[in-house]
C-alpha positions as CSV (number, residue, x, y, z in Angstrom):
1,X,46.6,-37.9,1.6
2,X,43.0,-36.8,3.0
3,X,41.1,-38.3,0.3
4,X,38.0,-36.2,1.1
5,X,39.9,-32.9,1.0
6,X,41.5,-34.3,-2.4
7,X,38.3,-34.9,-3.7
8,X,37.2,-31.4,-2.7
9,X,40.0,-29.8,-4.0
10,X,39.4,-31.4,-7.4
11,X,35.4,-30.2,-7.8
12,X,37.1,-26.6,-6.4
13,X,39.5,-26.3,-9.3
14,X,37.1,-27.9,-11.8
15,X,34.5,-25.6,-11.4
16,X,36.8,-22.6,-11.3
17,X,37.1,-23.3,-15.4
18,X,40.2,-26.0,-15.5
19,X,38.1,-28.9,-15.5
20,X,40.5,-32.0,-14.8
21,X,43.4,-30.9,-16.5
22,X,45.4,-30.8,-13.7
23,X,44.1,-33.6,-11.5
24,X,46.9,-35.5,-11.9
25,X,49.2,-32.9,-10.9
26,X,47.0,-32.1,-7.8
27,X,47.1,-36.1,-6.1
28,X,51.1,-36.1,-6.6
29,X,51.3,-32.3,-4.4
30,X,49.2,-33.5,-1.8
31,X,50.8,-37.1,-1.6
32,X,54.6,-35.5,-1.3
33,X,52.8,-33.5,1.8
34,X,54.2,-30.3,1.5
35,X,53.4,-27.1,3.2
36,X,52.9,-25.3,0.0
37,X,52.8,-25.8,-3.9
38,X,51.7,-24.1,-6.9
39,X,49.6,-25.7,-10.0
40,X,51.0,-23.5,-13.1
41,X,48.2,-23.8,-16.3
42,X,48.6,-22.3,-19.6
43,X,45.0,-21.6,-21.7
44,X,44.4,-19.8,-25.0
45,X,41.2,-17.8,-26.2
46,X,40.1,-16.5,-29.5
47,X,39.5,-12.8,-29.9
48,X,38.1,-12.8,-33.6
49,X,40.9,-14.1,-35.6
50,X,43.2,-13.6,-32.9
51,X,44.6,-15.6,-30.2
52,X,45.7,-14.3,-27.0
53,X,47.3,-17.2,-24.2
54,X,47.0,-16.3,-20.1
55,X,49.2,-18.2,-17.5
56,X,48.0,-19.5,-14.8
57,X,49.1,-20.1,-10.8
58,X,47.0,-21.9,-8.4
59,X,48.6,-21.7,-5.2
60,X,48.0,-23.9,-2.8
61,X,49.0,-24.5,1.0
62,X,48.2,-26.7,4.1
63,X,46.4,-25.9,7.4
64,X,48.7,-25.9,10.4
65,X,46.1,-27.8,12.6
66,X,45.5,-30.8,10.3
67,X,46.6,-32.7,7.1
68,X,43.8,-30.7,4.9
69,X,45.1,-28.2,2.1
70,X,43.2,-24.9,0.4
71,X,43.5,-23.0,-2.9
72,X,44.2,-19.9,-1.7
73,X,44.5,-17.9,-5.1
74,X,45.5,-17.8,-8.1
75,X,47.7,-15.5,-10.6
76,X,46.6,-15.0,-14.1
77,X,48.7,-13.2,-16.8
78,X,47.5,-12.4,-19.6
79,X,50.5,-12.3,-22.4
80,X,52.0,-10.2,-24.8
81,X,53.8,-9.9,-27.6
82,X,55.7,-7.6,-25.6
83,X,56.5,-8.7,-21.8
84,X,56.7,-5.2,-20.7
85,X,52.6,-4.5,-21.5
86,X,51.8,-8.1,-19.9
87,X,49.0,-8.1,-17.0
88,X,48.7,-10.0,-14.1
89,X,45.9,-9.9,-11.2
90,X,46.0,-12.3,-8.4
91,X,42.1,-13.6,-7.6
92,X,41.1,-14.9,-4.4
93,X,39.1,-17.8,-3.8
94,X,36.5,-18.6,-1.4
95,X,32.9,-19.9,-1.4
96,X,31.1,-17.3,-3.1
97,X,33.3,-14.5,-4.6
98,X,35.1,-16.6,-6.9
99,X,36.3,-15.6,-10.4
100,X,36.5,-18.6,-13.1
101,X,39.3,-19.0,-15.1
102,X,37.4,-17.6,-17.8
103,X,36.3,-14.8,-16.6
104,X,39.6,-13.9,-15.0
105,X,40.9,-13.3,-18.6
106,X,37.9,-11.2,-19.4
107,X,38.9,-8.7,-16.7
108,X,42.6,-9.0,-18.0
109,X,41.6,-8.2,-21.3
110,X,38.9,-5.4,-20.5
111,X,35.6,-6.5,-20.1
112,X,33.5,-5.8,-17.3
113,X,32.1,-9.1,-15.5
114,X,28.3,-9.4,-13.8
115,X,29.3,-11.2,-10.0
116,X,27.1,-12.6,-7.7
117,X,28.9,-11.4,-3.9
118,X,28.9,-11.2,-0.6
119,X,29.7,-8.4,1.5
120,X,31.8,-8.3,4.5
121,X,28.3,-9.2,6.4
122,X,27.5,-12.4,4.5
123,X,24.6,-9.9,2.5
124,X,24.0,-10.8,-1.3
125,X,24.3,-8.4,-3.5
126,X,25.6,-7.8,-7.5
127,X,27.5,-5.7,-9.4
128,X,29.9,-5.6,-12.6
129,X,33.4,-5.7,-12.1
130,X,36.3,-4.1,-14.0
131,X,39.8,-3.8,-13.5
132,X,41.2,-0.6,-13.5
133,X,44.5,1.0,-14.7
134,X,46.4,1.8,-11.9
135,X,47.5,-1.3,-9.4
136,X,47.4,-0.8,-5.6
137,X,50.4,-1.6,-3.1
138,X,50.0,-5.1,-3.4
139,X,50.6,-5.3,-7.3
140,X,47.2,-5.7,-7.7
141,X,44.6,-3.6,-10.2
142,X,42.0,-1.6,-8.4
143,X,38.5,-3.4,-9.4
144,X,36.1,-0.8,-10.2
145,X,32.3,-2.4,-9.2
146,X,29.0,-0.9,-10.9
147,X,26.0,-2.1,-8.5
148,X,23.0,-2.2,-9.6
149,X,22.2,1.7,-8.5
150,X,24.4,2.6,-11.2
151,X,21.0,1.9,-13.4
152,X,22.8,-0.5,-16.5
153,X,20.5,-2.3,-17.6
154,X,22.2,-5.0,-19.6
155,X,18.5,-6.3,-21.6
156,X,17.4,-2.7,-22.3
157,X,20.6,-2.2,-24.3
158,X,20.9,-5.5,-25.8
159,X,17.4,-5.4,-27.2
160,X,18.2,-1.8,-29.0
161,X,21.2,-4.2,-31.7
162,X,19.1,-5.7,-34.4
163,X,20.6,-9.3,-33.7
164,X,19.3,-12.8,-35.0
165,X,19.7,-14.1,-31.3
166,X,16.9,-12.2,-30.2
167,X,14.3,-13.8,-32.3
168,X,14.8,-17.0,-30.2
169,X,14.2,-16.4,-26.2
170,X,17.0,-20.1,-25.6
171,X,19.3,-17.3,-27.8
172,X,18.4,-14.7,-26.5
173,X,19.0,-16.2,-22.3
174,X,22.3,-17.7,-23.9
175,X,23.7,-14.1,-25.1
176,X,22.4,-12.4,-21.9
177,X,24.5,-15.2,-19.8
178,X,27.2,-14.6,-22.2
179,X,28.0,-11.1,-21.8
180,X,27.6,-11.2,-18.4
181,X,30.3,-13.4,-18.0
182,X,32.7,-10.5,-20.0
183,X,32.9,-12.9,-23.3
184,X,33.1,-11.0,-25.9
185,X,30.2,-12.7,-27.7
186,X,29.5,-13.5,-31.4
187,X,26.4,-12.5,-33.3
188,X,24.7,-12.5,-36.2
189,X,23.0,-8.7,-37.3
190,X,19.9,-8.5,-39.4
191,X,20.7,-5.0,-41.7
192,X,18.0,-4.3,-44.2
193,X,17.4,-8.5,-44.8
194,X,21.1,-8.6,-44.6
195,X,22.5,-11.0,-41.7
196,X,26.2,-9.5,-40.8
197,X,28.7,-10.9,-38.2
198,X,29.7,-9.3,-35.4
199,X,30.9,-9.2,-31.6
200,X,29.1,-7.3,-28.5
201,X,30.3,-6.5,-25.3
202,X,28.8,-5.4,-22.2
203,X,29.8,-2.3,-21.5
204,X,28.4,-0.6,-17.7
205,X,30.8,1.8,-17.3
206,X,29.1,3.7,-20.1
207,X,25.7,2.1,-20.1
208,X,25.7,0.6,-23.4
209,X,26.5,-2.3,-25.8
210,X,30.0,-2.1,-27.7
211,X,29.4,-3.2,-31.1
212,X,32.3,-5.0,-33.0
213,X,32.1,-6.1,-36.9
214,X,33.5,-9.1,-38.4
215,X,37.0,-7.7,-37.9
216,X,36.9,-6.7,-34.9
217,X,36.7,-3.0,-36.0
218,X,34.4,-1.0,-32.7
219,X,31.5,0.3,-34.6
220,X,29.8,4.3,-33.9
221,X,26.6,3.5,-32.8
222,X,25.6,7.1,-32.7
223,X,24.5,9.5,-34.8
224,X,26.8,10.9,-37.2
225,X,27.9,14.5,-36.3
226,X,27.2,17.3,-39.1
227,X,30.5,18.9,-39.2
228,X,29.3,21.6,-41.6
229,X,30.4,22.7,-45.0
230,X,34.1,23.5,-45.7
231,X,35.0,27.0,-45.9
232,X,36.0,26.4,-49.7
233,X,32.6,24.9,-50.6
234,X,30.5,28.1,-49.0
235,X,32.6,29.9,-50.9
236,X,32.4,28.5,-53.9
237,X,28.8,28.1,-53.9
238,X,28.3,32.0,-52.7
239,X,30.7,33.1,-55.7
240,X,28.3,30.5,-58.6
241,X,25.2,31.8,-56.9
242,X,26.3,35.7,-57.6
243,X,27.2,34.6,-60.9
244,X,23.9,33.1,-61.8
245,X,21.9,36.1,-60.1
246,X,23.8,38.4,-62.4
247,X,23.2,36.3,-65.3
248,X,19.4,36.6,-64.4
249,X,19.4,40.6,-64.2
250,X,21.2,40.5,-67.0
251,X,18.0,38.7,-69.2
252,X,15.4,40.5,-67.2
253,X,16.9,44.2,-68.0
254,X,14.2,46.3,-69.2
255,X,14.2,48.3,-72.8
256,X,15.9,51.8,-71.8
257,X,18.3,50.3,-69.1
258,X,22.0,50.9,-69.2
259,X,23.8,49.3,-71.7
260,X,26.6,46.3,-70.8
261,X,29.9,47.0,-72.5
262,X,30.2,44.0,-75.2
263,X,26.8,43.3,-75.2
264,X,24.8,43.6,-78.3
265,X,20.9,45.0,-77.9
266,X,18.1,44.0,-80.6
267,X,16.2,47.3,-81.1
C-alpha cells in the first residue's frame, strides 16, 4: 500500500463530508490491491421533524502506470418511502469542482447550491447549481447553473426576512454560508416583538428567499390578492341599499304627495 496516496485519499474523502468514518474500510481496499472498489456510506438529515437517509458509493480505482488509487465519483440516493420516486446523481470529483456529501443531498432534495468552479480553461468563476427534472443519457439529472449575471443577490433578499440572525453580523456570515451551501437553515423571526421559528431557503431560480414556518408549511411572502366581493354579497348589499333608500323617501315625502297603500298620514 502507497502510504502517501493512502493518506491522501483519507484527507480527500474527509473533507468531501464523511470525516473518518470509513478510514478503516479505505486501508483494508488498498491493502487487498485491487483494480477497483467501492466505499458504500449510509447518512441521515433532519428536514424539520423529519428525517430523510441518502446512500452513498465512493468508487474507487487504480492507475494503470503505478500502485496509486483515485476517487473517481461517487453515487448518492436519496430514499424514499417509495423506491420508485428514489433519486440518485452520480458527482465527480476532482480538485476544485467538488460536491460534499452534504451538499450532494441538498441538490437531491431541491435546493440550489452556491459553487466555486472552474471552467474547461482553468478560469474561476461561480454560480448556483440545481438539479433538474429530466436526467440525460447517462442517468444523470441535467444541473441547471445561475451565474452571477443572472443578478440573485443572495444578501439583498435575506436582509428583506425580519430574522434575529441579522442583528448579529457572526449570525448573520453563519446564515449567509448556510444557505449557500443548500441547507435548509433554521431561524428565529421577530413578528411584532414576537420571535417565531422558521426555515429559509435560497432560492435563485426565482430570485428570492423561500420562507418555511415551524412546520415546515412554505409561507406567501406576497401580497395578498383582492379577489373581489362574491356575486351573492354585491347583491345582497345592492338589494338592503334600495331598501333603505326607499325607506328614506318614504320619511322625506312632502305634505300633498301620493299616498302609500297601508300607510297612515297625520293631517
Amino acid at each position: 500500500m502507497n502510504i502517501e496516496n493512502a493518506e491522501y485519499l483519507k484527507r480527500q474523502v474527509y473533507y468531501l463530508g464523511f470525516g473518518e468514518n470509513l478510514k478503516e474500510d479505505l486501508e483494508k481496499n488498498l491493502k487487498a490491491g485491487k483494480d477497483k472498489f467501492e466505499l458504500p456510506f449510509t447518512a441521515e438529515f433532519n428536514k424539520g421533524e423529519k428525517k430523510q437517509v441518502v446512500e452513498y458509493n465512493l468508487n474507487f480505482s487504480k492507475s494503470n502506470q503505478n500502485d496509486m488509487y483515485f476517487l473517481n465519483n461517487y453515487k448518492a440516493t436519496l430514499k424514499d418511502e417509495n423506491p420508485e420516486k428514489d433519486k440518485s446523481q452520480t458527482f465527480y470529483v476532482n480538485k476544485s469542482n467538488s460536491v460534499t456529501a452534504k451538499e450532494a443531498y441538498n441538490l437531491l432534495d431541491g435546493r440550489a447550491v452556491h459553487k466555486k468552479l472552474e471552467n474547461r480553461e482553468g478560469e474561476p468563476y461561480e454560480a448556483w447549481l440545481q438539479l433538474e427534472n429530466k436526467k440525460q443519457d447517462n442517468g444523470n439529472h441535467a444541473v441547471k447553473q445561475y451565474h452571477s449575471a443572472w443578478g440573485y443577490d443572495l444578501d439583498k433578499n435575506v436582509s428583506k426576512i425580519p430574522t434575529k440572525e441579522l442583528d448579529s453580523p457572526e449570525q448573520k456570515e453563519r446564515l449567509m454560508k448556510s444557505l449557500e451551501k443548500g441547507n435548509l437553515q433554521q431561524v428565529t423571526l421577530n413578528l411584532a416583538g414576537k420571535e417565531e421559528k422558521a426555515f429559509l431557503e435560497a432560492n435563485p431560480k426565482d430570485r428570492n428567499i423561500i420562507l418555511y414556518d415551524a412546520n415546515m408549511i412554505k409561507q406567501n411572502q406576497g401580497v395578498r390578492e383582492h379577489k373581489g366581493e362574491s356575486q351573492g354579497q354585491q347583491q345582497g348589499e345592492k338589494a338592503e341599499s334600495k331598501s333603505e333608500s326607499s325607506k328614506k323617501e318614504q320619511k322625506t315625502e312632502p305634505d300633498g304627495g301620493k299616498k302609500s297603500k297601508g300607510r297612515k298620514m297625520s293631517v
